[in-house]
mmCIF file of the N, C-alpha and C atoms, coordinates in Angstrom:
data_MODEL
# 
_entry.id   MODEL 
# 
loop_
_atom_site.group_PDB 
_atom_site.id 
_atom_site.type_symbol 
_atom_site.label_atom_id 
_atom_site.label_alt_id 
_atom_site.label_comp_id 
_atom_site.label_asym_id 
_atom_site.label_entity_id 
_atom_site.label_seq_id 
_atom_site.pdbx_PDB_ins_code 
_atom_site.Cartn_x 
_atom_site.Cartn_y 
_atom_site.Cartn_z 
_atom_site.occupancy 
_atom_site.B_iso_or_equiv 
_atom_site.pdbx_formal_charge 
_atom_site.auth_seq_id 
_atom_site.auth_comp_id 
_atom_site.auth_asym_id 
_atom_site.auth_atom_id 
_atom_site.pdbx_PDB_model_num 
ATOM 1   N N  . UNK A 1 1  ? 26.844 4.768  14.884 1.00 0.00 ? 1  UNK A N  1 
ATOM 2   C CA . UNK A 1 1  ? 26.331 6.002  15.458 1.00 0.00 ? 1  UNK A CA 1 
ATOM 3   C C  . UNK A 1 1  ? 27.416 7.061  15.572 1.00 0.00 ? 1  UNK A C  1 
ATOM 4   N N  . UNK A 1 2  ? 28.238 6.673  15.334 1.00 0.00 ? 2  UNK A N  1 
ATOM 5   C CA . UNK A 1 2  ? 29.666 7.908  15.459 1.00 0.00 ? 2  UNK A CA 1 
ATOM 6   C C  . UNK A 1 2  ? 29.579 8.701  14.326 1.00 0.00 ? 2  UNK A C  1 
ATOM 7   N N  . UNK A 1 3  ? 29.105 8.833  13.252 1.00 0.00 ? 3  UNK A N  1 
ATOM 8   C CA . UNK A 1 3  ? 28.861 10.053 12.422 1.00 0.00 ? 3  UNK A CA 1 
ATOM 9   C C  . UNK A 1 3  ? 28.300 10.805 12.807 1.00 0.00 ? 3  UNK A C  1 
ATOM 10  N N  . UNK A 1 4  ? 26.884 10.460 14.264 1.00 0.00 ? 4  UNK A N  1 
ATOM 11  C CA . UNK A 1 4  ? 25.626 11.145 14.415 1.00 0.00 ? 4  UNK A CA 1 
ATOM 12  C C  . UNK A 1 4  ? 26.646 12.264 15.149 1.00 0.00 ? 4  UNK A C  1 
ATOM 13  N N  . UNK A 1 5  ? 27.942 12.228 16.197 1.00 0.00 ? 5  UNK A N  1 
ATOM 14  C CA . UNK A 1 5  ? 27.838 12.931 16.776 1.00 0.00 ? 5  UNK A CA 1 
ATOM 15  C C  . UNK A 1 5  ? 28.923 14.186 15.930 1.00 0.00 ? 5  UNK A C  1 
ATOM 16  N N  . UNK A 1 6  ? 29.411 14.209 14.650 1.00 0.00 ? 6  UNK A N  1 
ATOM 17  C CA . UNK A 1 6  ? 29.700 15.642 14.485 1.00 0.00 ? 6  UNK A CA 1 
ATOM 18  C C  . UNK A 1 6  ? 28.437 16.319 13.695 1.00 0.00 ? 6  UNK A C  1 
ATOM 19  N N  . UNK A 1 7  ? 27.578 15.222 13.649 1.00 0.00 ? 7  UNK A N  1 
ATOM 20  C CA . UNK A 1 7  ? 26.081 16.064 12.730 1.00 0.00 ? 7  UNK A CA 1 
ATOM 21  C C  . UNK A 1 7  ? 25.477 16.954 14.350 1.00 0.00 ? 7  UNK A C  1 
ATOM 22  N N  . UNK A 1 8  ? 25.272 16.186 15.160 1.00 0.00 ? 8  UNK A N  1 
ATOM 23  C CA . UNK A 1 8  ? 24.592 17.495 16.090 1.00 0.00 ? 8  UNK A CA 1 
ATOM 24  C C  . UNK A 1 8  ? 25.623 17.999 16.387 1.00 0.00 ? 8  UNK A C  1 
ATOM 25  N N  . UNK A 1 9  ? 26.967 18.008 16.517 1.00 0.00 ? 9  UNK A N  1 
ATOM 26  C CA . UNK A 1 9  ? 27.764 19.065 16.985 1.00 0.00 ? 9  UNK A CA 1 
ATOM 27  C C  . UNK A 1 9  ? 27.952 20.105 16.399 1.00 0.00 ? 9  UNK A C  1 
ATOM 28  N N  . UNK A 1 10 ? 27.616 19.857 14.916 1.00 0.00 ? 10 UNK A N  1 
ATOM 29  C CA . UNK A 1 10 ? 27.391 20.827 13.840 1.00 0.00 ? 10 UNK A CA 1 
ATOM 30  C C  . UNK A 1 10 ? 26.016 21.754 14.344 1.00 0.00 ? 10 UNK A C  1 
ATOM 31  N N  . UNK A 1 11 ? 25.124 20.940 14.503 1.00 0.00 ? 11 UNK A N  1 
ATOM 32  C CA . UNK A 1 11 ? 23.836 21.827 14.515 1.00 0.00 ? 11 UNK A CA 1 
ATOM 33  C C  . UNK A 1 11 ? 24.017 22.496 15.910 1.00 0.00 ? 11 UNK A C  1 
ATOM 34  N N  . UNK A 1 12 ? 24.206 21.898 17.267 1.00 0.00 ? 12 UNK A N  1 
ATOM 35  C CA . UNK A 1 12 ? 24.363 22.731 18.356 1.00 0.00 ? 12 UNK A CA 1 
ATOM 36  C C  . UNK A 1 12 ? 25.339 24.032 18.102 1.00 0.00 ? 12 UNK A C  1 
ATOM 37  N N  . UNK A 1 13 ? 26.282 23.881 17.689 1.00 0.00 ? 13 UNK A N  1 
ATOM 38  C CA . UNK A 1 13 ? 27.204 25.282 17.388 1.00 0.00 ? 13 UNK A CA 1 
ATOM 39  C C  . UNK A 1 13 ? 26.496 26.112 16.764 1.00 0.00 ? 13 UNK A C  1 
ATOM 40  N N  . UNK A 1 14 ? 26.086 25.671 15.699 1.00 0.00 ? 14 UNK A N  1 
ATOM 41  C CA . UNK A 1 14 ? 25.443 26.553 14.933 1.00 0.00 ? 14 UNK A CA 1 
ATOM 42  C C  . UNK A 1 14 ? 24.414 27.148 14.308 1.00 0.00 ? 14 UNK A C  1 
ATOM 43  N N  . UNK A 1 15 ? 23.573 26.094 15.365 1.00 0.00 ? 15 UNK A N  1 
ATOM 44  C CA . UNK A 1 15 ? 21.860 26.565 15.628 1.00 0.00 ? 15 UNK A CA 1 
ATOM 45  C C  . UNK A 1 15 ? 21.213 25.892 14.194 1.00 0.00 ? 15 UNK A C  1 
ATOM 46  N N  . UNK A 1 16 ? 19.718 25.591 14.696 1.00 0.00 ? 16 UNK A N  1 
ATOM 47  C CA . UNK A 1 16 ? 19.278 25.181 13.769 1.00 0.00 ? 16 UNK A CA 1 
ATOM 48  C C  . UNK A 1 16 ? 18.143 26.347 12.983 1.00 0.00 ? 16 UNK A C  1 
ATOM 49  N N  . UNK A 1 17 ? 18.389 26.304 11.718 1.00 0.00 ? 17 UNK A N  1 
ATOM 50  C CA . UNK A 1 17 ? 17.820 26.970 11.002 1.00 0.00 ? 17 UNK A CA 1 
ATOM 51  C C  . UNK A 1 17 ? 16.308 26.976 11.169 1.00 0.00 ? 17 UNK A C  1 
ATOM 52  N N  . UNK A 1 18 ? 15.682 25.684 10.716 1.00 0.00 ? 18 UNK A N  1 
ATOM 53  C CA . UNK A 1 18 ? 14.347 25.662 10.669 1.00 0.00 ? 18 UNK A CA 1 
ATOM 54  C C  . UNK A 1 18 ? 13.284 26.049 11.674 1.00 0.00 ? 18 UNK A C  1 
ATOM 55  N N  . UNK A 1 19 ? 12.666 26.355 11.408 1.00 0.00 ? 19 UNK A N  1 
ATOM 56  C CA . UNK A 1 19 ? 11.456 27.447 12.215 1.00 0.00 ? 19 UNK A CA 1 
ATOM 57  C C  . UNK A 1 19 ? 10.344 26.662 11.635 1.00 0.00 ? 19 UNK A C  1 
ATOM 58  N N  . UNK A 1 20 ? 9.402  26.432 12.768 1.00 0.00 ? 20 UNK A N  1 
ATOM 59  C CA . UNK A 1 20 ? 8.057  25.626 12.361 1.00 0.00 ? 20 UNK A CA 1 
ATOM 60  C C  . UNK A 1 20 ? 7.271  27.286 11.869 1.00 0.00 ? 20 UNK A C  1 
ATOM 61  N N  . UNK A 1 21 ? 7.367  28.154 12.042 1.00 0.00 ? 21 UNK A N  1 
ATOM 62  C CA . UNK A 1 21 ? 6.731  29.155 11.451 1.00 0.00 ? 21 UNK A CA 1 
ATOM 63  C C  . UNK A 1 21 ? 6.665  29.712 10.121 1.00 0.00 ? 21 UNK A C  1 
ATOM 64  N N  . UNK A 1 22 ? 8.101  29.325 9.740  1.00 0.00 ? 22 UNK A N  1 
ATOM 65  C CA . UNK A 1 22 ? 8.472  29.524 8.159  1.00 0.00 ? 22 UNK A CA 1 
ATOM 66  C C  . UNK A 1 22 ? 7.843  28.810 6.806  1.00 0.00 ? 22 UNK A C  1 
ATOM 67  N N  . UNK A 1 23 ? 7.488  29.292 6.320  1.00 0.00 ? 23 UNK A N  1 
ATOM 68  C CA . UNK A 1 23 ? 6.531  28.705 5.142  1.00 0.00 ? 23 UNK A CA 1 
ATOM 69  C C  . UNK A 1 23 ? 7.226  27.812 4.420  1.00 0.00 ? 23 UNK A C  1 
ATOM 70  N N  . UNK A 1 24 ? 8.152  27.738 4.198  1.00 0.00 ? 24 UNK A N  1 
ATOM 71  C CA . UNK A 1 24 ? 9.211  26.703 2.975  1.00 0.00 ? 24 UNK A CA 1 
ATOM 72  C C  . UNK A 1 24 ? 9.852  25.908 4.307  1.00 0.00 ? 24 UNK A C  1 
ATOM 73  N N  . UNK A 1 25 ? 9.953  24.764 4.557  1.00 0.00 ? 25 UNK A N  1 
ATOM 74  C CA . UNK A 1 25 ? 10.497 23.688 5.261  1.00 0.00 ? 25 UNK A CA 1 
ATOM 75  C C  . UNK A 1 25 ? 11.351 23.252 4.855  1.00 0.00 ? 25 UNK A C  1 
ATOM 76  N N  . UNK A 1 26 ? 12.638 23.048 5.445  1.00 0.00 ? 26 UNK A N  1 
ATOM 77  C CA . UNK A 1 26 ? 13.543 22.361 4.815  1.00 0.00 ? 26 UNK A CA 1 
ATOM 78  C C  . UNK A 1 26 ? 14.545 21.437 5.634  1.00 0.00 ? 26 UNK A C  1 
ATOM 79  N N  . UNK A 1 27 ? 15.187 20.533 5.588  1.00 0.00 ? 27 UNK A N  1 
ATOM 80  C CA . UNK A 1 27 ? 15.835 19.408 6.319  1.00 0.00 ? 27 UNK A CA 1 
ATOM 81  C C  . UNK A 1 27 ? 16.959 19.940 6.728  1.00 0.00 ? 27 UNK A C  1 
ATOM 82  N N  . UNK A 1 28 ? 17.384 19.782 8.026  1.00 0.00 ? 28 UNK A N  1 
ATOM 83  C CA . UNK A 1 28 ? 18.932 20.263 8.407  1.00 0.00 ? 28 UNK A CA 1 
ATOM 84  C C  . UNK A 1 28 ? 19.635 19.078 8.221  1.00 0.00 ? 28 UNK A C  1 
ATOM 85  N N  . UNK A 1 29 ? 19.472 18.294 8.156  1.00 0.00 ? 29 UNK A N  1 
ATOM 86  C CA . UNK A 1 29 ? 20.450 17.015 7.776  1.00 0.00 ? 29 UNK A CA 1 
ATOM 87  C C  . UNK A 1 29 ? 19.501 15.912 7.347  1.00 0.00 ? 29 UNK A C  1 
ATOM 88  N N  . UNK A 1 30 ? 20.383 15.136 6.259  1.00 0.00 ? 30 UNK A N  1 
ATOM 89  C CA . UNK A 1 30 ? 19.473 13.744 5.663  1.00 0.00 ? 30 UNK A CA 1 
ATOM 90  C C  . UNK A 1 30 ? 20.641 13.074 5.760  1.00 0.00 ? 30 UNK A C  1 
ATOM 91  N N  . UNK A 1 31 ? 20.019 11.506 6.706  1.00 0.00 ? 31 UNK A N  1 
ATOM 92  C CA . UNK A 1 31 ? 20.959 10.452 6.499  1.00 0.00 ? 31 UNK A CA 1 
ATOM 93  C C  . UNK A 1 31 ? 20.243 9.343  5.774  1.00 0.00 ? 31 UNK A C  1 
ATOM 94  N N  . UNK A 1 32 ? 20.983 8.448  4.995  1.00 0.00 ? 32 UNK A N  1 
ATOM 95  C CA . UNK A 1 32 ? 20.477 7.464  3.557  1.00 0.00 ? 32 UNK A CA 1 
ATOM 96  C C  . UNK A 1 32 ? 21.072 6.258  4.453  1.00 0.00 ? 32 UNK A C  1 
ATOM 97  N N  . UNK A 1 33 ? 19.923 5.172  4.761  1.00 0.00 ? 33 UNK A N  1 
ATOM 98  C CA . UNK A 1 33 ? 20.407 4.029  5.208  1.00 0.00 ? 33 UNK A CA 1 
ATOM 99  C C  . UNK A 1 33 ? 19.920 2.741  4.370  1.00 0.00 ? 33 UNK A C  1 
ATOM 100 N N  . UNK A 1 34 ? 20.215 1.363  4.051  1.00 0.00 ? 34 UNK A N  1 
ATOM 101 C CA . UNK A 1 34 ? 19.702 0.389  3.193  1.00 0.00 ? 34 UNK A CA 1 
ATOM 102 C C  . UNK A 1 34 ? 18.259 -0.326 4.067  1.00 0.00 ? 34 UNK A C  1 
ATOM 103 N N  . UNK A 1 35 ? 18.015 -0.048 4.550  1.00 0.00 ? 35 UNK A N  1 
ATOM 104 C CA . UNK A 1 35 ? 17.013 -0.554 5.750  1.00 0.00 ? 35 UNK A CA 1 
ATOM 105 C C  . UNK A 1 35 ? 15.988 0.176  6.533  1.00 0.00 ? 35 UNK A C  1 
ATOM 106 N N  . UNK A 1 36 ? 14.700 0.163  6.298  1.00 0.00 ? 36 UNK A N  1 
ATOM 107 C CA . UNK A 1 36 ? 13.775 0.925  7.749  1.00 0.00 ? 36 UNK A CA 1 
ATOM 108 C C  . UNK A 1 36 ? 14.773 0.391  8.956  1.00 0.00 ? 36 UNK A C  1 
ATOM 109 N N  . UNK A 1 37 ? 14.830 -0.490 9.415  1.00 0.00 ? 37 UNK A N  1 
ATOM 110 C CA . UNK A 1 37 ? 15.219 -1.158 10.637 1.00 0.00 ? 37 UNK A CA 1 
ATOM 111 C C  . UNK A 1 37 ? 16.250 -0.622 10.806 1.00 0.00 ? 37 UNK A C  1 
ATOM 112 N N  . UNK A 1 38 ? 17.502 -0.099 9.914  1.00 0.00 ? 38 UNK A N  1 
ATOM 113 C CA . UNK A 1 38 ? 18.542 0.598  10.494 1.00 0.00 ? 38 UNK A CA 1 
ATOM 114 C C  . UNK A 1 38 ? 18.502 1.723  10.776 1.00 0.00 ? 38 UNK A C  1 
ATOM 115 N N  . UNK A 1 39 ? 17.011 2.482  9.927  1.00 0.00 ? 39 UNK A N  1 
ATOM 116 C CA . UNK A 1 39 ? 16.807 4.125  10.163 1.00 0.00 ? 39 UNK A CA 1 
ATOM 117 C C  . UNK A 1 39 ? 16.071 4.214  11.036 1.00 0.00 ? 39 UNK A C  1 
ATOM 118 N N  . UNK A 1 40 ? 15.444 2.812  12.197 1.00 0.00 ? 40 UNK A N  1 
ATOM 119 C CA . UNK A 1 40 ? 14.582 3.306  13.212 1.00 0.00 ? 40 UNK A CA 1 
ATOM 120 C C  . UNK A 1 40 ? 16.000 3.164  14.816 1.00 0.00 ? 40 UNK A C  1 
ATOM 121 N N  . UNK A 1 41 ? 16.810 2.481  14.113 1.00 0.00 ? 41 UNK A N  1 
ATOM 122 C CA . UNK A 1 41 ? 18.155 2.455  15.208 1.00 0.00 ? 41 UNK A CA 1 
ATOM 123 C C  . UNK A 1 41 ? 19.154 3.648  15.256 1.00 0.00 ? 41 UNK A C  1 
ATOM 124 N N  . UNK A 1 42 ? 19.178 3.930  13.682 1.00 0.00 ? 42 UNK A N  1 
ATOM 125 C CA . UNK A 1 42 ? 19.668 5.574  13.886 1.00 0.00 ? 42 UNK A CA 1 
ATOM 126 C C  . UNK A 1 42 ? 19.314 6.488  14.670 1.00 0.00 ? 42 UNK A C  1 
ATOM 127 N N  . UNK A 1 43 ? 17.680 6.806  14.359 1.00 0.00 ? 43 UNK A N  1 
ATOM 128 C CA . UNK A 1 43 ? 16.835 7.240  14.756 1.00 0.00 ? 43 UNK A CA 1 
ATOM 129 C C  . UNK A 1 43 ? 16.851 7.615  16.287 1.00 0.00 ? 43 UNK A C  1 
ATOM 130 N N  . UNK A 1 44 ? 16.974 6.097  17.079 1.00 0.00 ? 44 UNK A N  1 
ATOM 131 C CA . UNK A 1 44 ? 16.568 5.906  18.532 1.00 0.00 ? 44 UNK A CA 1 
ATOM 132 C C  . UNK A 1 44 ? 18.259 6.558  18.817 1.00 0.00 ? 44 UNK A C  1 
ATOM 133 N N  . UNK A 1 45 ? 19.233 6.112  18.474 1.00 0.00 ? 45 UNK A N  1 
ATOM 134 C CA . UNK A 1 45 ? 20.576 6.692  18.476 1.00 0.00 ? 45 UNK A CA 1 
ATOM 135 C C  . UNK A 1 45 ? 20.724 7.916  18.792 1.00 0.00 ? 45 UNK A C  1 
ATOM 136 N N  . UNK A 1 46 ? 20.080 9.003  17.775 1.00 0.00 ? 46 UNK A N  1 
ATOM 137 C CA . UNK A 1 46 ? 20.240 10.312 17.512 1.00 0.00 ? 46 UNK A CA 1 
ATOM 138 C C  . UNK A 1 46 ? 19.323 10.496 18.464 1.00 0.00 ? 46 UNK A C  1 
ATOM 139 N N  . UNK A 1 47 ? 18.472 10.352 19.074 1.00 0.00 ? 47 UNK A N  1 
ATOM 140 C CA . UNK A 1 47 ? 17.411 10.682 19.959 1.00 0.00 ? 47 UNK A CA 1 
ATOM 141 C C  . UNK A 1 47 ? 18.155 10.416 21.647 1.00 0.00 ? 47 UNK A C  1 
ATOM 142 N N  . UNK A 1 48 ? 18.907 9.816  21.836 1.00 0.00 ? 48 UNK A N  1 
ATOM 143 C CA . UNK A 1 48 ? 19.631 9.189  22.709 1.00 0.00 ? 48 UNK A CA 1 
ATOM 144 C C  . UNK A 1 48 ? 20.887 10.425 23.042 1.00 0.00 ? 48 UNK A C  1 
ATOM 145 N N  . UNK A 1 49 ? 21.914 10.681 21.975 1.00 0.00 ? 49 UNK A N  1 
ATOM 146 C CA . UNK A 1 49 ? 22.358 11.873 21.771 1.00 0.00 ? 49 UNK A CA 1 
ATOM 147 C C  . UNK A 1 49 ? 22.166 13.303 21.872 1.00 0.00 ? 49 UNK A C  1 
ATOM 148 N N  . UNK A 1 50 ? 21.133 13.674 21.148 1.00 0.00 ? 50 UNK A N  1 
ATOM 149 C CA . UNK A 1 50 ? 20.163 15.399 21.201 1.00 0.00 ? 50 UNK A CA 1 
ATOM 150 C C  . UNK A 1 50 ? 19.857 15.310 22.257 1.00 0.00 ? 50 UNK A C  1 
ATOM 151 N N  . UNK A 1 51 ? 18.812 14.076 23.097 1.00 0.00 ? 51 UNK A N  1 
ATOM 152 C CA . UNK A 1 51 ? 17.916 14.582 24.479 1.00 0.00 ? 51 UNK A CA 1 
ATOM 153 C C  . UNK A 1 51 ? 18.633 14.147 25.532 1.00 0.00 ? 51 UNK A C  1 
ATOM 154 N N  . UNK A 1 52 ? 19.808 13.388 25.336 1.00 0.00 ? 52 UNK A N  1 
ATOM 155 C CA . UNK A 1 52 ? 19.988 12.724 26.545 1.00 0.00 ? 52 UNK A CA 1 
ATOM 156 C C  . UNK A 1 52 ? 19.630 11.726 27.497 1.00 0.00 ? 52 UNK A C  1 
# 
């Protein structure tokens, strides 16, 4: 989980782009894991991090 935290430190500084209003959607960050099971622990990780 220690990569997760310069990815939101990136996005808190510098705001996130995407707008649910904007017609073209696009990803502020993609992480590539070998496993669902490791991308639902990332997942809960990064969620743990952003909300607190």
């Amino acid at each position: 989980a220690a990569f997760l935290l310069p990815i939101l430190a990136h996005m808190m500084r510098d705001g996130i782009t995407a707008s649910r209003f904007k017609e073209l959607q696009e990803p502020e960050c993609i992480i590539v894991a070998p496993t669902r099971e490791l991308i639902n622990q990332i997942y809960l990780e990064a969620r743990k991090f952003s909300f607190g």
